[in-house]
C-alpha positions in Angstrom: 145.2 40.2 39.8 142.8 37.4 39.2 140.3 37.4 35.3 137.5 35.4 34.9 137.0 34.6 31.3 135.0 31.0 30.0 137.8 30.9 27.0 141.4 31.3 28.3 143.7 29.9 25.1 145.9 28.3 26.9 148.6 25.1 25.2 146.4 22.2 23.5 143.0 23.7 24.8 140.5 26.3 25.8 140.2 26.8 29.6 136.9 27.9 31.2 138.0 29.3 34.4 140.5 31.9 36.0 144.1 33.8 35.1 146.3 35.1 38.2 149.2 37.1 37.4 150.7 40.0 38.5 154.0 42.5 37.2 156.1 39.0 37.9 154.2 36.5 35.7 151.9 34.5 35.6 151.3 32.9 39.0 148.3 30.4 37.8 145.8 29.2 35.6 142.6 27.3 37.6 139.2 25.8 36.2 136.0 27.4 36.8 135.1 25.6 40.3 138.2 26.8 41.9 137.7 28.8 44.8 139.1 32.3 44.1 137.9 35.6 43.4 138.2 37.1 40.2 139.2 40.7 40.3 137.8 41.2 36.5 135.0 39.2 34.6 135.5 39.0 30.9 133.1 35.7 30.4 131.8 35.9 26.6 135.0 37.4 25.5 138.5 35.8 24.7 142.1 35.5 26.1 144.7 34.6 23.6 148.5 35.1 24.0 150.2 38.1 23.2 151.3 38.4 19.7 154.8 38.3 18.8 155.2 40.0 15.9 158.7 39.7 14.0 158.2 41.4 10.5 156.8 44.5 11.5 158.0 48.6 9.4 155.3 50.2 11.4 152.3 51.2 11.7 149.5 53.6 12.8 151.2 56.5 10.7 154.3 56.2 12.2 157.5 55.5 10.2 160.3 53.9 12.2 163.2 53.5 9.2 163.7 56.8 7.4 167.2 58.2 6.9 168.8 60.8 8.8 166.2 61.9 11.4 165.4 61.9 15.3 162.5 59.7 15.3 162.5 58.1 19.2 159.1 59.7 19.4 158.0 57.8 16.2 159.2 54.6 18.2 157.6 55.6 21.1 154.1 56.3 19.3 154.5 53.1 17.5 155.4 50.6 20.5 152.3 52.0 22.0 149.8 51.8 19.3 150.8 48.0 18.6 148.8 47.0 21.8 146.2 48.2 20.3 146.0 45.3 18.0 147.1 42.5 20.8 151.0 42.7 19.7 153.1 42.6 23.2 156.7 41.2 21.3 157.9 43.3 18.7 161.0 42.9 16.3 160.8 46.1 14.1 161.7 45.7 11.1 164.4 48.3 10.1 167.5 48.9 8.3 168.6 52.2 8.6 167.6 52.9 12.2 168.9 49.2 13.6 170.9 51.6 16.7 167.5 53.7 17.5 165.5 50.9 18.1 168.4 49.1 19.8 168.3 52.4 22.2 164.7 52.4 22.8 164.1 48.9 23.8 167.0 50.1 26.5 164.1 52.6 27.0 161.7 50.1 27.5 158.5 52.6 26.9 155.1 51.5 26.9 153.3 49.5 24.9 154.8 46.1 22.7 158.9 45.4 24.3 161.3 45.3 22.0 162.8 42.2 22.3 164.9 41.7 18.9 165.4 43.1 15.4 164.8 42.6 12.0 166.6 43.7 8.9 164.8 43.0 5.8 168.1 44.0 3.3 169.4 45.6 2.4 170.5 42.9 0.2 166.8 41.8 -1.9 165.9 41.1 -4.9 163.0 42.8 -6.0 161.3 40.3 -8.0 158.7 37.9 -8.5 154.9 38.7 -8.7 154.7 42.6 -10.7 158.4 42.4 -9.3 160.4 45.9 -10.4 164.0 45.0 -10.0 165.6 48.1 -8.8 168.3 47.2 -7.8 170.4 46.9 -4.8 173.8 47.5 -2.9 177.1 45.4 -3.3 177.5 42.9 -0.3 179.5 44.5 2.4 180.7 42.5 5.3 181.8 45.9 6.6 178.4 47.0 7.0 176.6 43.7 8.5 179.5 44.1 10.7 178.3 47.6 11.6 174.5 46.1 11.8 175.8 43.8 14.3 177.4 46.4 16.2 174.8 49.0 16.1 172.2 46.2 17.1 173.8 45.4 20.5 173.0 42.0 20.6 168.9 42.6 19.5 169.9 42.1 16.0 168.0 38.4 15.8 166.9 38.2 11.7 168.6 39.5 8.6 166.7 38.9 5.6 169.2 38.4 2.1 168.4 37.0 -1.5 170.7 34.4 -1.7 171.2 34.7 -5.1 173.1 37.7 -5.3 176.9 37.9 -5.4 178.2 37.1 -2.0 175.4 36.0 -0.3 177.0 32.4 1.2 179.9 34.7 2.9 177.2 37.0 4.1 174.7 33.8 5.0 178.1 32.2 6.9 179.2 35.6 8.9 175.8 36.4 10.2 175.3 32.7 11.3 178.6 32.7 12.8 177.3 35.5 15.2 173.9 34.0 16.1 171.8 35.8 14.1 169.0 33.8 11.7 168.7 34.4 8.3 165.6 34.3 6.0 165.3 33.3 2.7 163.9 36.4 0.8 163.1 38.7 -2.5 164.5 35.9 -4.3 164.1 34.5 -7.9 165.8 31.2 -7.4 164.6 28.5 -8.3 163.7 25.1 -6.3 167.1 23.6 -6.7 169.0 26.9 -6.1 166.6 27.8 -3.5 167.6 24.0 -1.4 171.6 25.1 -2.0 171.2 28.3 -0.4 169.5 26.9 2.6 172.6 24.8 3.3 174.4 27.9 3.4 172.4 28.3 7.0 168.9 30.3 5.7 166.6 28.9 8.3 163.7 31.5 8.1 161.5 32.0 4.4 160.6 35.9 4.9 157.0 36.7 4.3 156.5 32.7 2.4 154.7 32.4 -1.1 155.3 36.4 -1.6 157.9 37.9 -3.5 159.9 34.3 -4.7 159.7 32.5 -7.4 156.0 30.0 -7.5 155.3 26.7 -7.7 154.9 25.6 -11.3 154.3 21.1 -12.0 157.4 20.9 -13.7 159.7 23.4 -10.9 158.8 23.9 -7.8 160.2 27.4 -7.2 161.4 29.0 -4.2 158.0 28.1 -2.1 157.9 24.9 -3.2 161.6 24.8 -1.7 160.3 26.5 1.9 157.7 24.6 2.3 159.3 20.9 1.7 162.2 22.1 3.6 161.3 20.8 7.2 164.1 22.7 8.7 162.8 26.0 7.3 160.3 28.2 9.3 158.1 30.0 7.3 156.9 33.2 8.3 153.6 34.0 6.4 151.3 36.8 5.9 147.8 35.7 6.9 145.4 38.7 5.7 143.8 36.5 2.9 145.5 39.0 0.6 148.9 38.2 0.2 148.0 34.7 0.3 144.3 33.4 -0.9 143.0 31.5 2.1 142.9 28.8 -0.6 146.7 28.8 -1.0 147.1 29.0 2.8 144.8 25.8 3.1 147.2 24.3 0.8 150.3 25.3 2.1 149.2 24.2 5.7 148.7 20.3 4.4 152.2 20.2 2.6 153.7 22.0 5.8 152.4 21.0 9.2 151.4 25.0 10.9 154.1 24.1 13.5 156.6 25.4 11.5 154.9 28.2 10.5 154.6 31.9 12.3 151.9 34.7 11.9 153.6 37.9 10.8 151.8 41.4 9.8 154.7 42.2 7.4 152.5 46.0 8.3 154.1 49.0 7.4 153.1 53.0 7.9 149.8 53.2 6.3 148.8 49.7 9.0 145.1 51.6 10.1 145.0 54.7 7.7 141.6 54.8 5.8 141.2 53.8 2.4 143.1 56.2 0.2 145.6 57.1 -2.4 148.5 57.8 -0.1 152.6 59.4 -0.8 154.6 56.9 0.9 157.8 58.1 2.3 157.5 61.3 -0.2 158.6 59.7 -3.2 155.6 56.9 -4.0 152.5 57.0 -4.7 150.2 53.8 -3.0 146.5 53.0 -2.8 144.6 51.7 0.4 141.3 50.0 -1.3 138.6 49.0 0.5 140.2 45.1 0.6 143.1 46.9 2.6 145.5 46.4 -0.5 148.0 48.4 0.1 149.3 48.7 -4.5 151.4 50.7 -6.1 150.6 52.2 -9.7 152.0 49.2 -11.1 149.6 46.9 -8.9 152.5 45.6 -6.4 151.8 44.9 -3.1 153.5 47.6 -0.8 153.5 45.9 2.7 150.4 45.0 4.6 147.5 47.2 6.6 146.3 44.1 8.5 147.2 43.3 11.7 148.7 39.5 13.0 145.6 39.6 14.7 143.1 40.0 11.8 145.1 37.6 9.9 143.9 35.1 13.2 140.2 35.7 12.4 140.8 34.7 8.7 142.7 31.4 9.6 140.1 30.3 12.4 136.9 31.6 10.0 138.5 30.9 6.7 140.8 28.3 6.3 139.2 26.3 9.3 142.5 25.7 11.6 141.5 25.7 15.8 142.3 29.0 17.2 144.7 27.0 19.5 147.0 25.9 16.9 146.5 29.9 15.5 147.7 31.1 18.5 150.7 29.1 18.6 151.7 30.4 14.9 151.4 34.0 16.3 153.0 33.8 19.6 154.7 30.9 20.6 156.7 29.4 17.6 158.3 33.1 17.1 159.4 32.6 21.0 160.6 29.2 20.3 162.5 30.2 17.1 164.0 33.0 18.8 165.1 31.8 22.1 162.4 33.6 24.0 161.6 31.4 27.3 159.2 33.3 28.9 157.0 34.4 26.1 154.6 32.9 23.5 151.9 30.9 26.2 149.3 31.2 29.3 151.5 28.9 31.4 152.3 29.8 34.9 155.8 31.5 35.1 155.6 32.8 31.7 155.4 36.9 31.2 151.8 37.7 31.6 151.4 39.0 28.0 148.1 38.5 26.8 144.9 40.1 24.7 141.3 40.0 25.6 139.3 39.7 22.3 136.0 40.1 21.0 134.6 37.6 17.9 135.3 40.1 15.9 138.9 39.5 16.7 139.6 43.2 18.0 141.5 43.9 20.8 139.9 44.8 24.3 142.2 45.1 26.3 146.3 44.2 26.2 148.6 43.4 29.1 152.4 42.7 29.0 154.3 41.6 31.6 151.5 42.1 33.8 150.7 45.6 33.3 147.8 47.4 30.7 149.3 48.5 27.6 146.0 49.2 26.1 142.1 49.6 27.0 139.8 50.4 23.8 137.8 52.0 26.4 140.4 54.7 27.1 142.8 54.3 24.2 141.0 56.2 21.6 143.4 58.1 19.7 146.7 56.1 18.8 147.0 56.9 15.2 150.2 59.7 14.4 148.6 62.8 14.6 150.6 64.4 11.5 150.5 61.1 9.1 147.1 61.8 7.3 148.3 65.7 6.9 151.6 64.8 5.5 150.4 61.8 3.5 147.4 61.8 2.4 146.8 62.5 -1.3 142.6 61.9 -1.5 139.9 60.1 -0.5 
């Protein structure tokens, strides 16, 4: 198949002129003059990369980490309705379900692949901004063992506080088996922050949110990931959980390179505003902003898609949509190994979203096949969420 499109996103530039792919890859990118025959014309519209999204709970009403419960069909629903917001690489981010998700990427259904996963804990810290420390388990090798194994070689990320007793053993055992770790939910400061990082943290989980600040006389855990050069720093780009103000400020102290997009979304990603009961034991709030706040005015997750958060970093904090792109699709691909993903480059995976300027999806394609068409996609949302969940309007 062979698109026309005047802005193809493609390494360093913006191409006016033609994409052939097909269910192999991508076979070539050509200027406008060239003489072939486009089979689609989507001139006036975009074509960015598909979004790799590691930090991801869920989305769309569907919950992919409870306890106890049969929830393929939750996976299913989910993997689907994540093309519906340009995401064609997924690492869900689960703790409890690590062996489902390992057997439905075996599945390969469609919509976004499966192509790692993400345990955020269950070793946190719940702290920093309206932190409520709740606790949290005793360090088990045992059990990251039993992660690993129940992973099957997806597990790629396992997010720890290092503060907490045990946490350089853990850091060292999970590095030993080629899985990153992430900086996260941690209250150490600058100093303790650096230590940890030479434990083998190479990742700062959701940067700037839940760690200690930067303050003129200590620099805190952010000030740590983001004068770290060996750190990669996921970040949440709504303009929520980081002011685009902040983001502008992080992004001179940090060159973007060593940055990646993440949605950090969760089960209420696309629900209306509301006052929702999240996971039947919490009450949250959707506002019109898309918080997403607890009754104590913590942030529960995100409802904002990577590819929103690429409209705010273009249209807010002024960065090229090229170097946006990048962040969202092909450092994560870099950081984890991923050859054939993250770019429009003949021989990559033809994974890529045709936009609008309000930065909504069109239309989605991975590997060379439609995931998603807004046209005929028009009811991706779990049908049961709102009923189950929904406390008011």
């Amino acid at each position: 198949m062979i698109i026309r499109c005047d802005r193809i996103v493609v390494p360093g530039k913006i191409l006016d002129g033609f994409l052939e792919f097909d269910e192999s890859g991508i076979l070539g990118l050509y200027e406008k003059d060239a003489d072939v025959k486009a089979d689609l014309d989507y001139c006036g519209k975009r074509i960015i990369p598909g979004i790799f999204d590691t930090h991801n709970h869920g989305g769309f009403g569907y919950v992919i980490d409870p306890a106890g419960e049969d929830i393929k069909d939750q996976y299913r629903g989910y993997l689907k309705a994540l093309g519906s917001v340009g995401v064609t690489s997924i690492f869900p981010t689960v703790t409890r379900t690590i062996k489902v998700a390992a057997e439905v990427a075996k599945e390969n259904p469609e919509g976004a692949r499966i192509v790692g996963i993400h345990s955020e804990g269950p070793y946190l810290n719940r702290v920093g901004e309206k932190g409520i420390d709740t606790g949290h388990p005793d360090i088990s090798l045992d059990t990251l063992n039993q992660m690993v194994s129940d992973g099957e070689g997806l597990l790629k990320l396992v997010a720890i506080a290092p503060e907490l007793p045990g946490a350089k053993e853990a850091i060292e055992f999970l590095v030993s088996k080629g899985i990153r770790v992430a900086y996260a939910h941690s209250n150490n400061n600058y100093k303790e922050a650096l230590e940890s990082f030479s434990w083998g943290i190479t990742v700062s989980t959701h940067t700037a949110n839940v760690m200690s600040g930067i303050h003129h006389r200590n620099m805190g855990g952010l000030g740590a990931c983001l004068l770290d050069e060996d750190i990669w720093c996921e970040v949440i780009c709504d303009g929520l959980h980081v002011s685009p103000e902040m983001l502008t400020l992080m992004f001179k102290v940090k060159s973007p390179q060593k940055f990646m997009m993440v949605s950090d979304n969760g089960a209420m990603a696309g629900a209306p505003v509301g006052r929702y009961r999240s996971f039947g034991w919490m009450d949250v709030t959707i506002d019109e902003q898309g918080f997403c706040l607890s009754d104590t005015g913590r942030l529960c997750g995100s409802t904002k898609p990577v590819l929103f958060g690429i409209g705010v970093l273009v249209n807010k904090v002024g960065l090229p949509l090229t170097t946006v792109c990048e962040m969202a699709s092909a450092h994560p691909a870099q950081v984890y190994g991923l050859d054939k993903k993250g770019a429009l480059l003949a021989g990559k995976d033809a994974d890529f979203v045709v936009i609008d300027e309000n930065y909504q999806a069109l239309a989605t394609w991975r590997e060379g096949k439609k995931i998603y068409d807004r046209a005929v996609d028009t009811d991706l949302f779990a049908k049961d969420f709102l009923k189950e969940h929904l406390v008011t309007l």
